[in-house]
N, C-alpha and C positions, 0 to 999 in steps of 0.2 A: 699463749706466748707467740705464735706464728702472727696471729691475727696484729698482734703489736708491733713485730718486728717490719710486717708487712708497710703496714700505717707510718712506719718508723719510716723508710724504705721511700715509700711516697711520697713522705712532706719534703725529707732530702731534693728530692728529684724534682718536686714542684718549686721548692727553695732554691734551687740550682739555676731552674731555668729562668724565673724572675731575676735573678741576678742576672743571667746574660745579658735578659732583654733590658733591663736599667740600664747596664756597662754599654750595648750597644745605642742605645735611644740618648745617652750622654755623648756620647762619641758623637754622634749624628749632630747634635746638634752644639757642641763646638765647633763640626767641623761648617757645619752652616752659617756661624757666624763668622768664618771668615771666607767662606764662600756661597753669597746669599742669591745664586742663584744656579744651581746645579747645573752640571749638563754643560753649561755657556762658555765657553772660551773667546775671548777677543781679538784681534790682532794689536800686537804691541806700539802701533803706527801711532803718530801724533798729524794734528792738524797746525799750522801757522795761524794765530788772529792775526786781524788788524793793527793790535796794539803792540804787537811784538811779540806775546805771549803763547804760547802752545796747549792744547785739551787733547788728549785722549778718549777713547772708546769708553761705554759705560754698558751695562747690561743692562736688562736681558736680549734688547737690539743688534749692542756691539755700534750705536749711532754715537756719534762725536759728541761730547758735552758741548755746550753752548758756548762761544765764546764770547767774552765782556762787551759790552756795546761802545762800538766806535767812539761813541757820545761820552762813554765814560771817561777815557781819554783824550781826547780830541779836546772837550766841552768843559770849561769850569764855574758859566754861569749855571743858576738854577734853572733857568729857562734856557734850557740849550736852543729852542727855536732862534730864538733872535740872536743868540751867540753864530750859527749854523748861518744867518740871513747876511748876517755882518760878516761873516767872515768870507761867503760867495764872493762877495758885492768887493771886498776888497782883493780878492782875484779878479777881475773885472778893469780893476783900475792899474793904469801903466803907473802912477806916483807908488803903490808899495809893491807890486807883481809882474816882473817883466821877466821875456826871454832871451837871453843872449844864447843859446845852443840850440842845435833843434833835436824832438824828442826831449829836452828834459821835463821838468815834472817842479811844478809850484805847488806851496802848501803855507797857511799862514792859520798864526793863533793870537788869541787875544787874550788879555785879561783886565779886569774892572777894575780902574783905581779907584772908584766907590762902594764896594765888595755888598752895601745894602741897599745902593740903586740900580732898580734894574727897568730904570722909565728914562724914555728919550730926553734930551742930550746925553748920550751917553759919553764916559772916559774913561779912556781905556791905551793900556799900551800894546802897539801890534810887533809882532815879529811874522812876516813872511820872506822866503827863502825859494830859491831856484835849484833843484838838487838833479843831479844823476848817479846813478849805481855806476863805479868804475872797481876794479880788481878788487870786486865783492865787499865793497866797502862804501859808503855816503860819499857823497862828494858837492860841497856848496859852488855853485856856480856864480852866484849873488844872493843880494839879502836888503831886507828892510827892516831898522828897528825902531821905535820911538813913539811918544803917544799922541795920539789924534782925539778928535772932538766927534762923536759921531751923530748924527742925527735922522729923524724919519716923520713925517707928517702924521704918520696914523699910525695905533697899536693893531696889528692884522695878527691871525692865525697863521696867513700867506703872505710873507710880503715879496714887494715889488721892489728890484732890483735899484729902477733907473729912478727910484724914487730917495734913495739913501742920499745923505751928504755928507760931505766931510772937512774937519778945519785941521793944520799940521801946523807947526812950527815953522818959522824957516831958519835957514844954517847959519852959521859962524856969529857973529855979532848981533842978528836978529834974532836968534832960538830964544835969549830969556827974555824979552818984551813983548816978544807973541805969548809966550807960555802964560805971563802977565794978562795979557789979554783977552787970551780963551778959556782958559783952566779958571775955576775958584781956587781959592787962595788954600782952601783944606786940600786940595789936590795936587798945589804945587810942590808940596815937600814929597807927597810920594814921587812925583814923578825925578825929580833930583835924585831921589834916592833909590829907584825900582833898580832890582837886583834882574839881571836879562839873563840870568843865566838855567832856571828853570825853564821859562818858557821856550827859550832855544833847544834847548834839551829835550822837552815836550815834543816839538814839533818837527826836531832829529829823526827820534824813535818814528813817530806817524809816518816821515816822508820814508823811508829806510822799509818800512815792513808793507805799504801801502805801494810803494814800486817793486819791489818784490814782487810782492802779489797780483798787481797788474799783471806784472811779465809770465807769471805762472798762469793768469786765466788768455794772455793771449796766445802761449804756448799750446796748452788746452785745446784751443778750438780751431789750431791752424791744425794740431794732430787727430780732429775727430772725434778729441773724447769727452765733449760736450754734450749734452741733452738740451738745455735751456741756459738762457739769460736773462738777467732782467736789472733794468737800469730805474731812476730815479732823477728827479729835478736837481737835485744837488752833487750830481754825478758820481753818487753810490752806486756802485754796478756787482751782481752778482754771479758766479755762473755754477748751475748743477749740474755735474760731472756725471757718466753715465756708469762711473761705482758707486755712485749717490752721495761722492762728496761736495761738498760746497768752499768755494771761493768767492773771500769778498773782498772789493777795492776800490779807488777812487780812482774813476780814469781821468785821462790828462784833460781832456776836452769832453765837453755834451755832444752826444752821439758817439762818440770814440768806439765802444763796444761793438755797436749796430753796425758799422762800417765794417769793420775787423767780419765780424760775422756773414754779412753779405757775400764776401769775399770766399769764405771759408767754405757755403754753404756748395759752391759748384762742384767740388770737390768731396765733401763730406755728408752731402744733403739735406734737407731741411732740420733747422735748431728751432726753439722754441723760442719769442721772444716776447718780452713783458716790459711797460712802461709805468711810471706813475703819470 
């Protein structure tokens, strides 16, 4: 009888303990599917994109999520290259992008009124705008809307600025016999009837979080807490912060950054600096 009670005794106690360790090894790993990386704690800090939008920290780093690509916003053709080439090229030109303030900040969008051609002559309605940040809020200084005829000799990977052309309407009593003119006739209803108020909108938000953001990477590196910069043909310019954040923007002018930086660097000493 002892010997049973004993054996009795034991499996209890074996019984016992496997229940802990289930109830505990459950536990465990509820609690890990809502925190799948132990230990990690993040700061609650958000980053500013390009497009407006904000990302947070992510584990196991605590590194910034990715934020959308410029392109994605900015770009509505499929081939954002040549969206990206035309759109420079129409900063360039005094007929849609000019400055009446100085320090403000130009930005222009397009879109295809042939949404399945995306081979030269192209047509397409532009809006560019002339903007400054005033009492934290956009502000248009000027503006360009209306559709143009765009053209380019050759299909490149890279193209060449001075090589683009362009045909526009002209105003009041000649706007509909050019339109006649330039436009095919499949093209002419869209353009009578293109709705501006997207694309305005579009390139609102860009110019708004894109001045922002300049003025945040030139704060940055007049205060030292820059480690590198680095700019691009299209004047995408970057800067890595020396908490390993990143700031990206369009600055006003090519070179814009580089200058800023040269400046900075007497005082704060050598930045790192990268070109495409």
């Amino acid at each position: 009888m002892f010997i049973m009670i004993f054996k009795s005794q034991r499996d209890k106690k074996v019984l016992f303990f496997i229940i802990i360790i289930l109830l505990v090894g459950i536990s465990y790993l509820i609690w890990l599917a809502f925190n799948p990386f132990p230990g990690t704690l993040c700061p609650d800090d958000v980053k500013l994109c390009s497009d407006g939008s904000y990302v947070g920290r992510i584990k196991p780093n605590c590194e910034f999520m990715e934020c959308p690509s410029p392109e994605e916003e900015l770009f509505s053709f499929s081939n954002s290259q040549i969206e990206k080439a035309i759109i420079n090229y129409l900063l360039t030109e005094e007929y849609f992008s000019w400055e009446t303030e100085d320090n403000s900040h130009n930005f222009c969008g397009i879109e295809n009124l042939d949404s399945e051609n995306e081979l030269f002559p192209l047509y397409i309605w532009v809006y560019c705008g002339e903007y400054i940040i005033q009492d934290n809020g956009l502000k248009t200084l000027s503006g360009f809307s209306g559709p143009a005829k765009i053209d380019y000799p050759n299909e490149l990977s890279f193209y060449d600025l001075s090589k683009f052309s362009y045909e526009v309407p002209g105003d009041g009593s000649q706007y509909t016999e050019d339109i006649k003119q330039i436009f095919p006739t499949e093209i002419r209803a869209k353009i009578f009837g293109f709705k501006k108020k997207n694309i305005i909108e579009r390139v609102e938000k860009i110019a708004y979080t894109n001045i922002s953001s300049w003025e945040l990477i030139r704060q940055a590196i007049d205060n030292c807490e820059v480690r590198s910069v680095w700019q691009t043909h299209d004047k995408t310019v970057g800067a890595e912060l020396k908490n390993g954040d990143e700031l990206i923007a369009i600055e006003p002018e090519i070179d814009d950054i580089m200058k800023i930086v040269e400046i900075a660097e007497i005082k704060c000493g050598e930045i790192l600096m990268a070109t495409e």
